[in-house]
C-alpha positions in Angstrom: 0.0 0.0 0.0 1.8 3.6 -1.0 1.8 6.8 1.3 -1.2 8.6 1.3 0.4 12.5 0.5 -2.9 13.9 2.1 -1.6 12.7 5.8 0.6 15.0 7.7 2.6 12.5 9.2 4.3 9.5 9.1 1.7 6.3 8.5 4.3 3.9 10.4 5.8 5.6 13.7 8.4 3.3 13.5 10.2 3.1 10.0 11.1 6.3 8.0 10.5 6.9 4.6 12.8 9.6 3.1 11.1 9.4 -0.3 8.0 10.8 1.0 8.6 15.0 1.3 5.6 14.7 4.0 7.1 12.1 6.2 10.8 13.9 6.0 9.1 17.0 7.1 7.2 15.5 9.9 10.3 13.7 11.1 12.2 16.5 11.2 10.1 18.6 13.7 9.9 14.9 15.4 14.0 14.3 15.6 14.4 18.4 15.6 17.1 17.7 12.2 17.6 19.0 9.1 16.5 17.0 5.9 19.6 16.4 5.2 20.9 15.3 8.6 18.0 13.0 8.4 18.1 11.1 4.9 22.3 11.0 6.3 20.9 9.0 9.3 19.1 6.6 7.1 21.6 5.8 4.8 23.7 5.4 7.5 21.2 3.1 10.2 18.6 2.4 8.1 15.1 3.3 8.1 14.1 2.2 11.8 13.1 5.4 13.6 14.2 4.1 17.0 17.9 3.5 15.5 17.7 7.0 13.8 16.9 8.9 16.7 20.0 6.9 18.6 21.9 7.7 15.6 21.3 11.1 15.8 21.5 11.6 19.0 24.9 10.2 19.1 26.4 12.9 16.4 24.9 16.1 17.5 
């Protein structure tokens, strides 16, 4: 099932999707990052947002 664009935030609290603009946006405010810190993150942990947050936590 795709991302429905007309839902503000992320349908699954815990994976990230950084090919949805509305899910990077929402995560952002969530993780208080940049975009670009962000779609870093995932490349680096993957897309769980539990090892994300740890991830970014850990470089700030």
């Amino acid at each position: 099932m795709s991302d429905d664009p007309n839902i503000n935030g992320p349908q699954d609290r815990k994976l990230i999707n950084v090919h949805q603009e509305h899910e990077v946006r929402s995560w952002t405010r969530a993780l208080n990052t940049t975009p670009e810190k962000l779609r870093e993150a995932v490349q680096a942990v993957g897309t769980s947002a539990e090892r994300v947050r740890e991830y970014l936590q850990g470089n700030q």
